[in-house]
BAFI-3210 file (N, C-alpha, C; in Angstrom, 3 decimals, decimal comma, padded with zeros to 6 digits):
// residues 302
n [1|2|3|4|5|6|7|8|9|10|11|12|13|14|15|16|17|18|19|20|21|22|23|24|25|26|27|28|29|30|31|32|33|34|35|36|37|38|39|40|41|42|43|44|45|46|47|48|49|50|51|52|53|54|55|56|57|58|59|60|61|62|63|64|65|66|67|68|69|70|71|72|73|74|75|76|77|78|79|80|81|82|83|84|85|86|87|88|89|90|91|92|93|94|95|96|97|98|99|100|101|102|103|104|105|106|107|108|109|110|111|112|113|114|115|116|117|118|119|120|121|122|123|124|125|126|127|128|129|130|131|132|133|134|135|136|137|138|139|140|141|142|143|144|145|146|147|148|149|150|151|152|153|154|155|156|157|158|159|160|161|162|163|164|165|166|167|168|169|170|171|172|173|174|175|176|177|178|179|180|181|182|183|184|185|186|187|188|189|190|191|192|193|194|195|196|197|198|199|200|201|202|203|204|205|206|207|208|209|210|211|212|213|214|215|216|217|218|219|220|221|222|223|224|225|226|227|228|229|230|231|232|233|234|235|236|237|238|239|240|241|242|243|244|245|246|247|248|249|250|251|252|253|254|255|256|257|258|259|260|261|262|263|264|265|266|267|268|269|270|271|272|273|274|275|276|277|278|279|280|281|282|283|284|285|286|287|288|289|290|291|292|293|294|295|296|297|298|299|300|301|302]
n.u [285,990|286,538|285,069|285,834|287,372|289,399|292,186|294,840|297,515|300,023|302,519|305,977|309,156|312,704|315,038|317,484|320,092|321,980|323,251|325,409|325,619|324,738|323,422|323,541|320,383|319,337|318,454|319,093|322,245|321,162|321,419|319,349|317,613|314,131|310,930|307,674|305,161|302,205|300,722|298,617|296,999|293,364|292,191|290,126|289,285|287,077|285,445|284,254|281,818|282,758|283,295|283,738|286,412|289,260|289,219|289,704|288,261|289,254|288,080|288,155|290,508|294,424|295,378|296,142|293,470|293,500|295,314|297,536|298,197|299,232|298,462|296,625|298,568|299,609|297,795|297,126|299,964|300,260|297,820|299,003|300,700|299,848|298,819|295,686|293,268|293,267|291,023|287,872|287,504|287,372|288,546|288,812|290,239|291,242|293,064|295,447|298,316|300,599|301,861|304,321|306,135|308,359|307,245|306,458|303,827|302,365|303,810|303,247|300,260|300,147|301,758|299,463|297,456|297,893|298,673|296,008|294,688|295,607|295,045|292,033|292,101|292,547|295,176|297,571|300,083|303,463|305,867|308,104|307,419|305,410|307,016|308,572|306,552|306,122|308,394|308,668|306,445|307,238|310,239|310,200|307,675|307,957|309,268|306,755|305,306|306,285|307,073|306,870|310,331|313,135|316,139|316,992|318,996|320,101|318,579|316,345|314,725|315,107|314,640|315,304|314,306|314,399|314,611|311,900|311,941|311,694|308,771|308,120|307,328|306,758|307,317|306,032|306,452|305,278|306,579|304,493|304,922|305,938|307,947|310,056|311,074|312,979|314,246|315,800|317,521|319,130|319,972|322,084|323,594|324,774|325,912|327,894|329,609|330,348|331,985|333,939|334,053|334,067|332,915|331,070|331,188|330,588|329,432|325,849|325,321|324,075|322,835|325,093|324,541|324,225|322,859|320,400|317,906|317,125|315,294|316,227|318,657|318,604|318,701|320,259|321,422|320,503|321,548|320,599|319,709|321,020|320,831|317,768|317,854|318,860|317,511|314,887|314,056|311,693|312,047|314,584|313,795|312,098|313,994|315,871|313,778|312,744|315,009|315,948|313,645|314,130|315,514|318,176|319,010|316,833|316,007|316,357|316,115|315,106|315,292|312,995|313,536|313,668|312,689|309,990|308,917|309,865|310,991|311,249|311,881|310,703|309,461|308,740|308,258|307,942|307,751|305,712|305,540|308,036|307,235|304,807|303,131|304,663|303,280|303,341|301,984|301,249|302,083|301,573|302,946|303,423|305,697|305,336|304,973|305,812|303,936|301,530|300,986|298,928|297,080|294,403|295,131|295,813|295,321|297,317|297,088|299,044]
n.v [072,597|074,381|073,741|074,255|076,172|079,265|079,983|082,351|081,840|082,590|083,833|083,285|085,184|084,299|086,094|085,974|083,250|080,188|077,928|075,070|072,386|069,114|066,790|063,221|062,520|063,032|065,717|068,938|071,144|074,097|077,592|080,267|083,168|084,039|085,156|085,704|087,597|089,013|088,078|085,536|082,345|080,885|078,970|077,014|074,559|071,842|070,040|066,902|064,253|061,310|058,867|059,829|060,395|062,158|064,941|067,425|070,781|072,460|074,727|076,953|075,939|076,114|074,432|070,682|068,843|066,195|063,207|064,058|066,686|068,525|069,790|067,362|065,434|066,392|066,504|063,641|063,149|064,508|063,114|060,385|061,137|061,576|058,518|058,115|057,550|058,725|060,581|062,540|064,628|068,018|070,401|073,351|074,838|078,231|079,127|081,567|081,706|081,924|078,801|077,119|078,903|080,062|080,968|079,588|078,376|075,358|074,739|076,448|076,419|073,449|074,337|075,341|074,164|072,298|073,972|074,372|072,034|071,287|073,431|072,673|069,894|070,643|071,168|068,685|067,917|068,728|071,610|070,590|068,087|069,247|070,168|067,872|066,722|069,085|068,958|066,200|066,070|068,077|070,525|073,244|073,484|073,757|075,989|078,059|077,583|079,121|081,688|085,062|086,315|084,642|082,621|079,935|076,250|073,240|071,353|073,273|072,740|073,299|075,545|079,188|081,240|084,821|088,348|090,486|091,804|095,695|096,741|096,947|098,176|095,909|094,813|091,837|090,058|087,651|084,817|083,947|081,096|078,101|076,997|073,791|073,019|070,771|070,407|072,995|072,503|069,974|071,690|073,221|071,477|070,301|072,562|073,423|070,989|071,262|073,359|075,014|073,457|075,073|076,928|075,952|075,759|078,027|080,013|081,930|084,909|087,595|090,693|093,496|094,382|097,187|097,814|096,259|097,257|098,091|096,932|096,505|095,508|093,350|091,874|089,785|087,611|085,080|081,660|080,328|081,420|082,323|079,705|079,334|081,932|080,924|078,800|079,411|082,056|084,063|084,656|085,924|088,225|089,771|090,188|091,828|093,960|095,385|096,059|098,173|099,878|099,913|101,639|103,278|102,178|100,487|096,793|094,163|093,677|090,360|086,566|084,472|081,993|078,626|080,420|080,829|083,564|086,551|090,011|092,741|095,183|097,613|101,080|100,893|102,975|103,081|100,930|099,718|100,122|099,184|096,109|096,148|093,903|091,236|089,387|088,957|088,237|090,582|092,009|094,192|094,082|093,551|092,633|090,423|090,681|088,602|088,014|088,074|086,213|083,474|085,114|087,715|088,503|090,388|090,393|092,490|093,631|095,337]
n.w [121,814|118,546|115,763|112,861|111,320|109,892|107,874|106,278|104,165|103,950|101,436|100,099|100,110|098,724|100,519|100,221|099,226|099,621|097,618|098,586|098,040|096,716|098,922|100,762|100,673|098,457|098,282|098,095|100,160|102,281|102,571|103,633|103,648|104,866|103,737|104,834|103,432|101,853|099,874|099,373|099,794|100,945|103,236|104,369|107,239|108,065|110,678|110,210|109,636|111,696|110,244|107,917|104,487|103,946|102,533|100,016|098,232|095,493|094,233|092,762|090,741|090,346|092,204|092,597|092,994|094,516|096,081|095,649|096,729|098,736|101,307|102,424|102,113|104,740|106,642|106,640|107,693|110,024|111,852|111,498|113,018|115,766|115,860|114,773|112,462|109,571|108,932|108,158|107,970|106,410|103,286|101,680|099,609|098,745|095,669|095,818|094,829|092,729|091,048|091,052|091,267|092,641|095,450|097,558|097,623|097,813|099,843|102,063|102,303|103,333|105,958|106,857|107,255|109,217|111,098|111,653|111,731|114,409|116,209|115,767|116,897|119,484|120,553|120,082|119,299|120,541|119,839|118,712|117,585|115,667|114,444|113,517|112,007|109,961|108,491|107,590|105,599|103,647|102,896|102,918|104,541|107,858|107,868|107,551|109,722|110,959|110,396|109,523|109,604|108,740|109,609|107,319|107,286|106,407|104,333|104,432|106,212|108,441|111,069|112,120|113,798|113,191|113,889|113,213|109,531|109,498|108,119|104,966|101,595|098,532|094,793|093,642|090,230|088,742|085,959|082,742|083,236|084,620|086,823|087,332|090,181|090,376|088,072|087,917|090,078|089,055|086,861|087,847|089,251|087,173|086,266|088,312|088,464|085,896|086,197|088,360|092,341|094,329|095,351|097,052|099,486|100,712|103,115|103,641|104,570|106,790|106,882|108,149|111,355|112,250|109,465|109,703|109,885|107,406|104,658|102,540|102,271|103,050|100,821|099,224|096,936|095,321|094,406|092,533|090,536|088,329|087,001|086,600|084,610|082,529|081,750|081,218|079,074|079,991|082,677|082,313|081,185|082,426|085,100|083,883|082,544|085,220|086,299|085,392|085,482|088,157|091,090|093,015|095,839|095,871|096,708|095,015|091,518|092,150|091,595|093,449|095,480|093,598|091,742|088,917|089,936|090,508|092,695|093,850|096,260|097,676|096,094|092,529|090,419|087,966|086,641|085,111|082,538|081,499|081,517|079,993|077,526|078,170|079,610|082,200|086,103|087,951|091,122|093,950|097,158|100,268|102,839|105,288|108,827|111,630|113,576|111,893|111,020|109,123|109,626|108,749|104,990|101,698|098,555|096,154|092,859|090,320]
ca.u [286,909|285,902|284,913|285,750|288,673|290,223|293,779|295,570|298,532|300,901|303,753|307,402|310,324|314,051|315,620|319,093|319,756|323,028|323,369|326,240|326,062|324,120|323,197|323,018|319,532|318,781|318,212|320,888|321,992|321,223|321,039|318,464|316,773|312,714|309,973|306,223|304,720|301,031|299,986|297,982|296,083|292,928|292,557|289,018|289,014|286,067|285,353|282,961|281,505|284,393|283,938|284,276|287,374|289,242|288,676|289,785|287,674|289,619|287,039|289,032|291,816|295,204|296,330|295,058|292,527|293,494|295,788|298,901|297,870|300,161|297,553|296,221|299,547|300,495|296,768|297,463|301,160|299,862|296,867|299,872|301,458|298,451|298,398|294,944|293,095|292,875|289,373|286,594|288,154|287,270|289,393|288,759|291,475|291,266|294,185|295,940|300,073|300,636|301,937|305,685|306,434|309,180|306,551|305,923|302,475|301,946|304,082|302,755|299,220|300,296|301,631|298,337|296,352|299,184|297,954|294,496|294,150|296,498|293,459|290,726|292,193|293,308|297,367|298,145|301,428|304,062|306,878|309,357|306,521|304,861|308,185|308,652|305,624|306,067|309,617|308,122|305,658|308,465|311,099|309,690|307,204|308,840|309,012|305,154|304,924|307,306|307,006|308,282|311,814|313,994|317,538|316,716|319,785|320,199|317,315|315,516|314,041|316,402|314,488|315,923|313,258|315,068|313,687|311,315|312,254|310,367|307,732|308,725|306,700|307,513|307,138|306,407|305,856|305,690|306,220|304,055|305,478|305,470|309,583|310,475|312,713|314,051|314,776|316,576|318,719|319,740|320,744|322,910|324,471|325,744|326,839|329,092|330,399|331,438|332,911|334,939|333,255|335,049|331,803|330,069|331,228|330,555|328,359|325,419|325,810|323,447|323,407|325,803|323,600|323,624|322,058|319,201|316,481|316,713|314,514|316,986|320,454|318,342|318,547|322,039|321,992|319,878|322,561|320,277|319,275|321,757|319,947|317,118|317,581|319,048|316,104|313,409|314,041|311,044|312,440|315,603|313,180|311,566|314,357|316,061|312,916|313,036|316,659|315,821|312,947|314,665|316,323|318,846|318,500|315,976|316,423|316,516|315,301|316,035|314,456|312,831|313,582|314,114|311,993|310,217|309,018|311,078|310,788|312,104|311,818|310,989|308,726|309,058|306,585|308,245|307,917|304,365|305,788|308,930|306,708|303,989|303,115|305,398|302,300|303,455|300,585|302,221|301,608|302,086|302,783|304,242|306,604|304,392|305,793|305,622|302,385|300,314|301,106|298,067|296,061|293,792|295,905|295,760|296,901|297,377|297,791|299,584]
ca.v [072,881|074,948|072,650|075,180|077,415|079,402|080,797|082,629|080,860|083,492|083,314|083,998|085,092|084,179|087,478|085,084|081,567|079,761|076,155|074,305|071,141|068,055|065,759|061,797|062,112|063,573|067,230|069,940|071,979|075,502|078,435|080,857|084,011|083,621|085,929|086,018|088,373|089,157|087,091|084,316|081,368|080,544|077,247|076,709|073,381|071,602|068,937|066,227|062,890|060,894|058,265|060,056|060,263|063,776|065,850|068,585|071,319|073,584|075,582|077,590|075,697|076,347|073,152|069,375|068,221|064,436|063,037|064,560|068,165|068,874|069,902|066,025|064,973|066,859|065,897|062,800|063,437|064,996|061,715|059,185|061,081|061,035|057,239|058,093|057,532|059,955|060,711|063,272|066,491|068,826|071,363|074,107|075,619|079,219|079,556|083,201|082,383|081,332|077,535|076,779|080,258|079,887|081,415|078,418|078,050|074,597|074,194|077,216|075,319|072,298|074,790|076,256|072,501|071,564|075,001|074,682|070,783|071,540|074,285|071,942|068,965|071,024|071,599|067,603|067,973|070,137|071,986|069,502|066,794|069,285|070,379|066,822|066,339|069,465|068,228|065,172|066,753|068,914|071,035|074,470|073,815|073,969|077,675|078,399|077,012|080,171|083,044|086,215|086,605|083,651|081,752|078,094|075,870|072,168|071,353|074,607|072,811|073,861|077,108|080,055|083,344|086,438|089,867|091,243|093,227|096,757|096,737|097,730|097,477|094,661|094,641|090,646|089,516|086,447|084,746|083,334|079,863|077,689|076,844|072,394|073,143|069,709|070,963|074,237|072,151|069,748|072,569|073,658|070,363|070,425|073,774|073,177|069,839|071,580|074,400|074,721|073,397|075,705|077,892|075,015|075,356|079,421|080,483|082,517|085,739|087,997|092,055|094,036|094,667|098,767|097,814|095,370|097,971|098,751|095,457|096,355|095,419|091,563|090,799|089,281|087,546|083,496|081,100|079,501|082,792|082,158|078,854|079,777|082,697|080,358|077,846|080,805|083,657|085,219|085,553|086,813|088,947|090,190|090,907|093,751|095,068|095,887|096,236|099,256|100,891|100,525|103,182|103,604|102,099|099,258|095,904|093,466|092,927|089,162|085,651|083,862|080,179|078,263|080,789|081,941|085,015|088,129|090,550|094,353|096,118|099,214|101,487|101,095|104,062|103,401|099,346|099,535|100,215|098,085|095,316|095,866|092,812|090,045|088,559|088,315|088,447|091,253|092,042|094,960|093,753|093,733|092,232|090,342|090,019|087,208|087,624|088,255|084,601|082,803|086,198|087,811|089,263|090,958|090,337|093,771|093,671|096,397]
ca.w [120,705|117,275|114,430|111,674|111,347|108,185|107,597|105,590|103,947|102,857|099,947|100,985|099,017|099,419|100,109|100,421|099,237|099,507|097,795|099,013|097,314|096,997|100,084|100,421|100,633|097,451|098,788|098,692|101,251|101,422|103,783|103,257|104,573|104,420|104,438|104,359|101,976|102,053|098,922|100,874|099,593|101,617|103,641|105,391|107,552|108,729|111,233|109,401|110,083|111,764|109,400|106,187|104,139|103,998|101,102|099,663|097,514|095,484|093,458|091,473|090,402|090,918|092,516|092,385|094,376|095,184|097,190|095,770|097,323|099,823|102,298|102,305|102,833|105,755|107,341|106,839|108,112|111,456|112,090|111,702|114,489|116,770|116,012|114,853|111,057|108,556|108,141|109,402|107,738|104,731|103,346|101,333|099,418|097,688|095,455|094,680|094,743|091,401|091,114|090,137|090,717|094,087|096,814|098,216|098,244|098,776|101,488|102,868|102,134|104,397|107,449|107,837|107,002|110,402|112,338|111,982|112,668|115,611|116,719|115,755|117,943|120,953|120,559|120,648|119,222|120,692|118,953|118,691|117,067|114,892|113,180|112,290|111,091|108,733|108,109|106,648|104,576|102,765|103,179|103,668|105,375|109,511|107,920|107,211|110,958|112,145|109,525|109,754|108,662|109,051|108,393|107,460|106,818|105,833|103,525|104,653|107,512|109,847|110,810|112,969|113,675|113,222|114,559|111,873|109,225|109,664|106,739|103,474|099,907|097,589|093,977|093,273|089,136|088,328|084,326|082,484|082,697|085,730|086,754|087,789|091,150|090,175|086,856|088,283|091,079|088,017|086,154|088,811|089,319|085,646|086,189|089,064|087,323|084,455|086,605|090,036|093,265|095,323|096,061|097,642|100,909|101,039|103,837|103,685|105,416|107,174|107,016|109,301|112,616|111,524|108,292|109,133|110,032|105,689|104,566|101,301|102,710|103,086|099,661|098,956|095,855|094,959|093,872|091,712|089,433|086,630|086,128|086,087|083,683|081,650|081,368|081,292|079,031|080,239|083,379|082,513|080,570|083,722|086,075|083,140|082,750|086,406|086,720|084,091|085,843|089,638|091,492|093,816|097,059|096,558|096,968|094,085|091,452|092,570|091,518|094,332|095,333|092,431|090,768|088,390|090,453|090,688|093,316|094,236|097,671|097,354|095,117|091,382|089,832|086,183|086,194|084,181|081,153|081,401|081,627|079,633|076,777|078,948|079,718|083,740|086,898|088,940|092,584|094,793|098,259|101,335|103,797|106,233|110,060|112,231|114,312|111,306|109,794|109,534|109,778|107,121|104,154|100,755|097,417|095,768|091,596|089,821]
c.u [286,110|286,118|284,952|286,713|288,969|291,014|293,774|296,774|299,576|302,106|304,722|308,269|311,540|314,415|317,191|318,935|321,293|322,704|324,607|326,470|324,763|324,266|322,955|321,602|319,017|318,591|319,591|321,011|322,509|321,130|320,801|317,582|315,366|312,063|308,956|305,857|303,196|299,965|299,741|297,235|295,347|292,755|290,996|289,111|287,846|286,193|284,137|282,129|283,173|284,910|284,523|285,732|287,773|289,055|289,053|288,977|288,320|289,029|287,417|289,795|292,782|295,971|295,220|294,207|291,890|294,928|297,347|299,284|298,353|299,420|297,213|297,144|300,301|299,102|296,876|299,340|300,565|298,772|298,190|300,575|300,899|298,218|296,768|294,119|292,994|292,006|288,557|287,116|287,704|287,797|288,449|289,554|291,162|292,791|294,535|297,452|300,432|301,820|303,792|306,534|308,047|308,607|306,316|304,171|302,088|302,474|303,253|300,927|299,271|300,850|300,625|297,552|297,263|298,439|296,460|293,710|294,905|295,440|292,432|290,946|292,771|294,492|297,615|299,673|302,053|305,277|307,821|308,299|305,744|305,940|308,577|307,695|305,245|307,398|309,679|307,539|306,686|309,205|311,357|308,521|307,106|308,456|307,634|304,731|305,327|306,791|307,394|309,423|312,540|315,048|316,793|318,084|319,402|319,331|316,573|314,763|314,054|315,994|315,012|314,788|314,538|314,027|313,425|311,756|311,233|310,154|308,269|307,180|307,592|306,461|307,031|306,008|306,260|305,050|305,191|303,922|305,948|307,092|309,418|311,439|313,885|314,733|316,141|318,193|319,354|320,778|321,913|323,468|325,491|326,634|328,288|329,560|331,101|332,590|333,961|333,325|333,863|333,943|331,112|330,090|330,709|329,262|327,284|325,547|324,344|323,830|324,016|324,253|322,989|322,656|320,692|318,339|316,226|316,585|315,952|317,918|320,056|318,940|320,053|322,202|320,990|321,103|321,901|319,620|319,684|321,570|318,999|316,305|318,023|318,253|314,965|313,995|312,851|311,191|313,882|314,983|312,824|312,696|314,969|314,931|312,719|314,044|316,449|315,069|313,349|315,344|316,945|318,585|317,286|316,541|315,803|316,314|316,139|314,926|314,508|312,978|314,128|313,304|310,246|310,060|309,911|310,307|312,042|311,396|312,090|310,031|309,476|308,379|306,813|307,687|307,008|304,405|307,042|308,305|305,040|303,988|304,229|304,392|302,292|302,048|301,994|301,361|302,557|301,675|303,496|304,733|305,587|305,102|304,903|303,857|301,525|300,316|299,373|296,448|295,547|294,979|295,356|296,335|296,630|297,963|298,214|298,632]
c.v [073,299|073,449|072,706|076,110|077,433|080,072|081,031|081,964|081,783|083,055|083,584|084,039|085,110|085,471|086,832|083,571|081,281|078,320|075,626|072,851|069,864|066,760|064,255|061,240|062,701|065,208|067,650|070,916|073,124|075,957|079,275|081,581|083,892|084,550|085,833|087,213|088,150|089,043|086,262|083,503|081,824|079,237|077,391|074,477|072,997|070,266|068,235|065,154|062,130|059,624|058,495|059,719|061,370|063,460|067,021|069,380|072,578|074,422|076,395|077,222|076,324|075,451|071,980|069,705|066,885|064,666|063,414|066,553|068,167|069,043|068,401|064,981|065,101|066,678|064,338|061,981|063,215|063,659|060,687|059,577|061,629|059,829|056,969|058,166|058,367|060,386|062,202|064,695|066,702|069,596|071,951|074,758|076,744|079,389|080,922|083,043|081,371|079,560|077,432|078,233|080,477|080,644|080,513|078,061|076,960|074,240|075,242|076,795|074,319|072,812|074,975|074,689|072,022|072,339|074,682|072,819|070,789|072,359|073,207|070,451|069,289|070,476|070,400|067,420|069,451|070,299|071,149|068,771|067,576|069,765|069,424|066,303|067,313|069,171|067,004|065,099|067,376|070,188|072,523|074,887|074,054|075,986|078,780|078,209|078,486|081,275|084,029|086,480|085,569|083,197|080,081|077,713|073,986|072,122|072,097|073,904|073,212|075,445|078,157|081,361|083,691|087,416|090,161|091,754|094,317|096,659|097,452|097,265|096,615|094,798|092,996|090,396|088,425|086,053|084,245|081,746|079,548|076,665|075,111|073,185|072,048|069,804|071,950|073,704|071,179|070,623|073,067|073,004|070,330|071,313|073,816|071,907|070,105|073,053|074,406|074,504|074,124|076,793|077,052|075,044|076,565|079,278|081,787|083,947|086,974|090,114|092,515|094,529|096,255|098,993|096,850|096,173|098,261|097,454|095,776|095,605|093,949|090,392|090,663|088,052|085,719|082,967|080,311|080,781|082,483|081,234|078,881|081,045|081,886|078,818|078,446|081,843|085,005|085,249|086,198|087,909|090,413|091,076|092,290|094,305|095,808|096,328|098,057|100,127|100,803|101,448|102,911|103,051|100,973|097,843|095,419|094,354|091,420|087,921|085,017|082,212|079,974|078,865|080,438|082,985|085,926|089,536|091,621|094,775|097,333|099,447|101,540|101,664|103,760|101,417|098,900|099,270|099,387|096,703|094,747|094,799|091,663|089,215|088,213|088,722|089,455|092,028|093,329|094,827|094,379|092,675|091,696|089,936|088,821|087,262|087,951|087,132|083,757|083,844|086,359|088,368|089,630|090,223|091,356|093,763|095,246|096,412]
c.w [119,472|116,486|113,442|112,213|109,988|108,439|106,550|104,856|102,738|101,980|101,139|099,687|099,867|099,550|100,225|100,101|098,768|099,106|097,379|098,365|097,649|098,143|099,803|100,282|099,475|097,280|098,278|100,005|100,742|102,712|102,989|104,414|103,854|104,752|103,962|104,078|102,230|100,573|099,492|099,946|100,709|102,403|104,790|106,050|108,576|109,090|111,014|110,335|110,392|111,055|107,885|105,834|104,074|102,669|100,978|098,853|097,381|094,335|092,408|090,853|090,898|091,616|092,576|093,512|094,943|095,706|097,071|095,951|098,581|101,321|103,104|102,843|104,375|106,827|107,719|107,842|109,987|111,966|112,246|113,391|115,518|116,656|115,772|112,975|110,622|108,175|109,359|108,724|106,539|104,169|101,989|100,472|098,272|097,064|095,265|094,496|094,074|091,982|090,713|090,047|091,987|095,415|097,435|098,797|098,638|099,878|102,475|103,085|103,877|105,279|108,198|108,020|108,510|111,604|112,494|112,587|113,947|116,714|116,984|116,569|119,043|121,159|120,190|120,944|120,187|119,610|117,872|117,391|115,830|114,059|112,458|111,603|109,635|107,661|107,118|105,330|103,017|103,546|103,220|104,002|106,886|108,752|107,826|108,666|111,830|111,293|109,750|108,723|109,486|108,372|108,521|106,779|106,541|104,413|103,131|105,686|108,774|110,310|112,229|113,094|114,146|113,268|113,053|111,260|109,256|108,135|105,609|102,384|099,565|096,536|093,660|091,616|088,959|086,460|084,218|082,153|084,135|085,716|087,508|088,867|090,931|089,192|086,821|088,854|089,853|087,478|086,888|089,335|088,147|085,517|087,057|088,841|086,680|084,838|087,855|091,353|094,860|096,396|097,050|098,937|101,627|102,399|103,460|104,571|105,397|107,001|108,216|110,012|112,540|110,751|108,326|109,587|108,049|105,115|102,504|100,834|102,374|101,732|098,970|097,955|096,263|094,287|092,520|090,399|088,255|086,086|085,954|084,548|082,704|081,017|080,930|080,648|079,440|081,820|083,362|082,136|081,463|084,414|084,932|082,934|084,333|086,982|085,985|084,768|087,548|089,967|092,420|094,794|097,080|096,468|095,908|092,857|091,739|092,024|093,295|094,455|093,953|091,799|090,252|089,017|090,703|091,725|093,724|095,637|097,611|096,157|093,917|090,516|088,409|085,247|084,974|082,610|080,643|081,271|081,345|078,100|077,060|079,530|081,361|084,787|087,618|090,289|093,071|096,101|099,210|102,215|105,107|107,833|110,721|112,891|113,133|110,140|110,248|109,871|108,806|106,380|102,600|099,636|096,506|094,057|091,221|088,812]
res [x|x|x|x|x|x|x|x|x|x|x|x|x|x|x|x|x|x|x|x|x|x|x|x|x|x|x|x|x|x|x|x|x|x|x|x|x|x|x|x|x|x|x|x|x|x|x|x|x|x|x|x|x|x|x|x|x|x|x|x|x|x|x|x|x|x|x|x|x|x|x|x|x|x|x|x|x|x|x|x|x|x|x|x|x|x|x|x|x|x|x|x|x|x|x|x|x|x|x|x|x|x|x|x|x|x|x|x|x|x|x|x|x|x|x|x|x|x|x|x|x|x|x|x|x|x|x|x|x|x|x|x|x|x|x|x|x|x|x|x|x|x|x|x|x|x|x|x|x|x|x|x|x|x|x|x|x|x|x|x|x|x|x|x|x|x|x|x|x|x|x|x|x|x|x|x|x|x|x|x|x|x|x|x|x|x|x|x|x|x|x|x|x|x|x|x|x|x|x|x|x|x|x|x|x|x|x|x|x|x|x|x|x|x|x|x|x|x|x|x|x|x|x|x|x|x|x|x|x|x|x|x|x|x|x|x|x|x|x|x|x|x|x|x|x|x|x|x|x|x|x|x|x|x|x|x|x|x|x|x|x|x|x|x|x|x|x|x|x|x|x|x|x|x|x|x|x|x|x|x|x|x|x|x|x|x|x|x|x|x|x|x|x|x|x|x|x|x|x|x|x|x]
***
């Protein structure tokens, strides 16, 4: 067995997000289309002394590097369910997909920290055992496990692969200001409190079967957008400046997850100037399919 492996650990954006209402366990439930995107953290893991303690080393910043690093957790996750201690590992972590932004980097973090000790101890778990062990971890990571293009429902653990979309560009910027999801889903408790709860039950809905070869048709609207723009003016800031320089035929501009990032599908040649002194990091990517999760990838600035 290798004693050293490194992944990729790509972003994803919602191109769909339905939330239904708050759950007894604290969660809400949502249904949501998912896709990896070819903004990637790095993740090197090494097999140590087997008494050490793990460790993480994340050199650049970008996320902690004690024991409330997602990675750490989901190592420690995966050892409990081998019945075996937590020790003997090193990690590595390069950051690039900004923090608080709705790409999910650390969960996407703790899929690959799942794949690669899964490699480095020959398979143990199967399917079934390593979904609950990313299940545990948090609640999109099961989707960092699958990648591609997917529906996830309950929590978002609940994941479904769907057939690729064919490759498109993606415009991603993200603000300068790093969004609370607990903050967002709050906000969006208050909101449907003080309004009708009549939406709550809506279903998410998928493009007509004609229309899903055009990665455009995907993007059908975040339920949580209008709180977010209304916590963040610099991303309401964001999506009219993009709303302004899009054209015809692409897809969004849309916030991702609970945000902040904003993302368009499709070339935007005018965006530069819509969005110059907003202070945002902006990315020109792409749509990453399923077999190239966990592969090398890019992250492409404008």
């Amino acid at each position: 067995m290798p004693r050293e492996v490194s992944l990729s650990c790509p972003a994803k954006v919602n191109l769909s997000l339905r939330v239904h209402g708050p759950r007894p366990d604290g969660f809400h439930e949502v249904s949501t289309v998912l896709q990896t995107i070819d903004i990637c953290d790095r993740l090197a893991i090494q097999r140590g002394d087997p008494e050490s303690s793990l460790r993480i080393d994340v050199p650049a910043g970008g996320a902690p590097a004690d024991d409330s690093n997602l990675v750490l957790k989901a190592a420690r996750a995966f050892f409990a369910a081998l019945g075996e201690p937590a020790r003997g590992v090193r990690f590595r972590l390069e950051k690039r997909i900004p923090a608080g932004s709705g790409l999910g980097g650390g969960s996407s973090d703790a899929g690959a920290a799942l794949r690669g000790l899964q490699s480095l101890w020959g398979q143990p778990l199967d399917a079934r055992q390593l979904h609950a062990v990313g299940t545990a971890v948090g609640s999109d990571v099961p989707f960092f496990l699958v990648g591609g293009t997917a529906f996830a429902t309950g929590r978002g653990e609940q994941v479904e692969p769907l057939d690729d979309i064919p490759p498109a560009p993606m415009l991603v910027v993200v603000p300068a200001v790093e969004v609370s999801t607990a903050e967002v889903y709050r906000g969006w408790n208050s909101a449907m409190e003080a309004g009708s709860r009549a939406d709550w039950g809506r279903s998410a809905s998928l493009p007509a079967l004609s229309r899903r070869g055009d990665a455009a048709a995907w993007v059908m609207g975040n339920d949580l957008e209008p709180v977010v723009r209304g916590l963040h003016p610099e991303v309401n800031s964001l999506l009219l400046a993009l709303r302004k320089a899009g054209r015809e035929g692409s897809g969004g501009p849309q916030v991702s997850g609970s945000g902040g990032a904003v993302f368009a599908i499709g070339e935007l040649p005018d965006v530069r100037t819509g969005l110059a002194g907003k202070g945002a990091r902006v990315f020109r990517t792409r749509m990453l399919p399923r077999e190239a999760t966990g592969s090398s990838c890019a992250r492409h600035f404008l």
